[in-house]
C-alpha positions, 0 to 999 in steps of 0.5 A, a space after each residue: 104411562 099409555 101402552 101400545 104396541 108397535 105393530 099396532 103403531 105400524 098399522 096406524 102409520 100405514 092406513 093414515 097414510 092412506 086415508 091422508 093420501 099422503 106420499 114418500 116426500 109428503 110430511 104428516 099432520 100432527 096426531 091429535 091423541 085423546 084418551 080416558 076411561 072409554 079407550 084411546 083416540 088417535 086422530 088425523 086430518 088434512 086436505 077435507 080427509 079425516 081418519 080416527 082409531 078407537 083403542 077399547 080400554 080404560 085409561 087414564 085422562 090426556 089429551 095432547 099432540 104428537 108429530 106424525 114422525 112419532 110413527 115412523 120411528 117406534 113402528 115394528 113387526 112385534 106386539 113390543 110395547 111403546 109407552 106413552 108418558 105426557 109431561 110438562 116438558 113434551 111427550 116422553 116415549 119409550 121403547 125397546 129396539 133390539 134389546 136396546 131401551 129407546 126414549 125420545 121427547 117429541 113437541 108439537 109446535 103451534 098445536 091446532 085446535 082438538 079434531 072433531 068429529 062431523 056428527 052424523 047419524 049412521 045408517 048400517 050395512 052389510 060388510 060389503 059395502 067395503 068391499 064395493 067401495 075397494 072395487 069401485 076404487 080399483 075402478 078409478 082413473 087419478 089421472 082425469 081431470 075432465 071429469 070426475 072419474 078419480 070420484 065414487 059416485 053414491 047414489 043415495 036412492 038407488 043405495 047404489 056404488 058407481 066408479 068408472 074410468 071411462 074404459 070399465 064401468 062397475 056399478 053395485 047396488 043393494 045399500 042404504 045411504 041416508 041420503 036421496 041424492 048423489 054424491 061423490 067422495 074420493 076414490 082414495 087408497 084408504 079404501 083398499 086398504 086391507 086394515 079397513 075391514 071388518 066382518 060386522 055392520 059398516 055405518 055410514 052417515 053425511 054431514 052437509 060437506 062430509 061423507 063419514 064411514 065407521 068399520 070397526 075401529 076406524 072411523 074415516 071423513 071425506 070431503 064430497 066433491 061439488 065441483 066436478 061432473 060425474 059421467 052420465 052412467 045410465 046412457 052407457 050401460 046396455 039393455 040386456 034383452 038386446 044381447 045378440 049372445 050370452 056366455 055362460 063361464 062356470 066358476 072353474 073355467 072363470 078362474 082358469 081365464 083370469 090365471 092364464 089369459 094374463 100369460 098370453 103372448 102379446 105385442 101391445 102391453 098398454 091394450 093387451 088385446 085379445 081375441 074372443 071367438 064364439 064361433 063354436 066353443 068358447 076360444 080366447 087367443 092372442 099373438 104377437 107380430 113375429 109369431 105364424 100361429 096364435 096362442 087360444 085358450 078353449 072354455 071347454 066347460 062353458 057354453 053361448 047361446 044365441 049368434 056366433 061372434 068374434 070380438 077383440 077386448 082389453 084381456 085384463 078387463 076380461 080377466 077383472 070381470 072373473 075376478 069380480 065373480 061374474 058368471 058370464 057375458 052379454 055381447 051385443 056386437 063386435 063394437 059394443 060394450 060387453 055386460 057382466 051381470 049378477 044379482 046387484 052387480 053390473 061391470 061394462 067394459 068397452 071392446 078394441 077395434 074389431 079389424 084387430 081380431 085373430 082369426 082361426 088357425 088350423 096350427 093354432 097352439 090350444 090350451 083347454 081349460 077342463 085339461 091339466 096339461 101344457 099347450 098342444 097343436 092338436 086340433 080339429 079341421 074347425 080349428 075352433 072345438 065343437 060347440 057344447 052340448 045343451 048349452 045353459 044361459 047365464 043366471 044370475 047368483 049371489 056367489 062371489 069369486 075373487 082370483 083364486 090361486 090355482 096349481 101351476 100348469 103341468 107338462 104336456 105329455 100329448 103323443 103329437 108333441 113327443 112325436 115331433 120332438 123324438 123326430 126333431 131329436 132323430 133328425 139333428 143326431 143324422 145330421 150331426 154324423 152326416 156333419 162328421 163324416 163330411 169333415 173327415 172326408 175333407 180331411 182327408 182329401 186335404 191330406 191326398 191333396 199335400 201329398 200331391 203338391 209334394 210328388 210335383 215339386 220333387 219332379 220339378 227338381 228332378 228336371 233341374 239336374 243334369 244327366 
């Protein structure tokens, strides 16, 4: 008997299913199980992809096949054993369902040949590098098919992570790669996956076709893709010393713009523009169609240098290059791309059409980030706030900052609110008694008026009568 874990059966299920990019309707590859006294071995591969699972531990010697369906049906939630028995007759399974024993005999019919391995010798680095590659993933875009920008691009001299889709640009360097050139691998799912983790070195080698990655217990083959032309990425990326401004977005005030710029009003869904203002202090607002006023976000704790600007970008690319950890801006114009920059890390992002920017308005509803409460419409005769004091360029630091969970926004107890809606609240109470002794009257007047109508027609008879 071989033991293992139902839970351990679903994590198995759930990352080869990534790493196989397969979908709902796709049918699995056969399993190629392996075991002995160095641990068990679980193998799948398919369409140039490969994915593998050691298992420490001493078992007995087997090797034999199982269907990918074997994982769907003895998956679970709880460390519940799953018992593993080959036989002549097929690999007899048990296991326990709601204090129900469960067996089945799975086959596998027509066998391929054992799984194996590329061998490549593994270059190490740092845990990051996994974390590059799920970020360069995120970058993709799977629908392309011009050029290769559902690919990572690994350039091997540089030891550097690329990934675009043509509207963002990341690129991450700082890695070893045994290689000189560039290759491209899929950008798949498995690399987001959160089972692919590990806090130790993650290896990484290349076979002539084949790129491999160990991290941890998972070792992962992709095929490298010769066929497709990657984007020139150099010709796109600014030169920093030409920025006409800098923003400088401490941690707080980055966190605060990638929670709520999300929640700013906004007619188009697929660009979501907002405007950036750096006329001053740091002001993001946004609007839809049928609104007088528009909604801004004020960065009271961050600061520009350089000339006043007004530029009009996709809000989730603002709010990713804070969730990536950026620490600032670089604006080289209304019609320029925007740089992020950090240690080995560059994020471009490409701006809307500059004729869609919401200017400044005197009624504007502010919500400033250093304050706790609700939106106000208090604000100066700039409409725009007073531009910091002593304002620090951006420097670059190893900090990492993903979007942090942050307390929900608390009710506004601004006077000016409560002001105007203590006035409003006053004004409908005078005009509902106004409303009531109006009805009344005409009341009233309608009952004066029957009693009228009543004394006349008792004339008209009186005249009918003869003296």
């Amino acid at each position: 008997m071989i033991p293992i874990t139902r839970k351990l059966v679903k994590t198995l299920r759930s990352v080869f299913r990534a790493a196989l990019g397969l979908t709902a309707q796709s049918n699995g590859t056969p399993l190629h199980v392996k075991t002995g006294p160095d641990g068990l071995v679980i193998s799948a591969a398919m369409f140039g992809l490969g994915i593998r699972y050691h298992l420490d531990g001493s078992f007995s010697e087997h090797e034999f096949w199982l269907p990918f369906e074997f994982l769907k049906e003895t998956e679970g939630n709880r460390n519940d054993a799953v018992l593993l028995d080959p036989t002549s007759d097929g690999i007899v399974i048990q296991w326990v369902v709601d204090s129900v024993p469960q067996t089945r005999t799975f086959h596998v019919q027509d066998a391929p040949d054992a799984i194996t391995l590329p061998e490549v010798d593994f270059t190490d680095n740092p845990p990051e590098l996994l974390v590059a590659l799920a970020e360069a993933a995120r970058t993709c875009d799977h629908s392309s098919t011009r050029y290769a920008l559902s690919c990572i691009q690994l350039r091997g001299e540089a030891g550097e992570v690329v990934a675009t889709d043509s509207h963002q640009l990341l690129v991450e360097g700082g890695f070893s790669f045994p290689w000189d050139d560039n290759v491209l691998i899929p950008g798949g799912k498995l690399l987001t996956h959160r089972e692919f983790r590990t806090d130790q070195e993650v290896g990484i080698g290349r076979a002539e076709d084949v790129v491999v990655l160990k991290a941890g217990p998972w070792t992962a083959w992709m095929s490298i893709d010769k066929e497709r032309r990657f984007p020139e990425i150099d010709q796109v990326i600014p030169n920093v010393d030409a920025a006409i401004a800098t923003v400088s977005i401490p941690k707080n005030d980055g966190d605060f713009l990638a929670r709520v710029v999300k929640q700013l009003p906004a007619n188009d869904e697929h660009h979501s523009p907002v405007t950036v203002d750096l006329n001053g202090s740091i002001a993001v607002r946004a609007r839809t169609d049928c609104a007088k006023v528009p909604t801004e976000l004020v960065l009271t704790r961050s600061s520009r240098t350089g000339d006043p600007v007004r530029f009009s970008t996709n809000r989730k690319l603002l709010a990713r290059a804070m969730q990536l950890g950026f620490d600032g801006l670089h604006i080289f114009g209304p019609d320029s791309p925007v740089l992020c920059m950090q240690a080995n890390r560059k994020f471009v992002w490409m701006l809307l059409d500059k004729d869609g920017a919401i200017k400044p308005s005197k009624e504007a509803i502010r919500i400033e980030s250093a304050a706790t409460t609700a939106p106000t419409n208090k604000t100066s005769a700039n409409t725009i706030p007073t531009a910091a004091r002593n304002p620090t360029p951006m420097k670059p630091t190893n900090s990492s900052r993903n979007t942090a969970s942050a307390k929900a926004t608390q009710p506004d107890n601004s006077p000016s609110l409560i002001d105007r809606a203590e006035s409003l609240r006053d004004s409908l109470h005078a005009a509902l008694a106004d409303t009531r002794n109006l009805i009344t009257t005409l009341k009233q007047q309608q009952k004066a008026s029957r009693s009228v109508q009543s004394a006349l027609k008792s004339l008209r008879q009186l005249e009918t009568l003869e003296v």
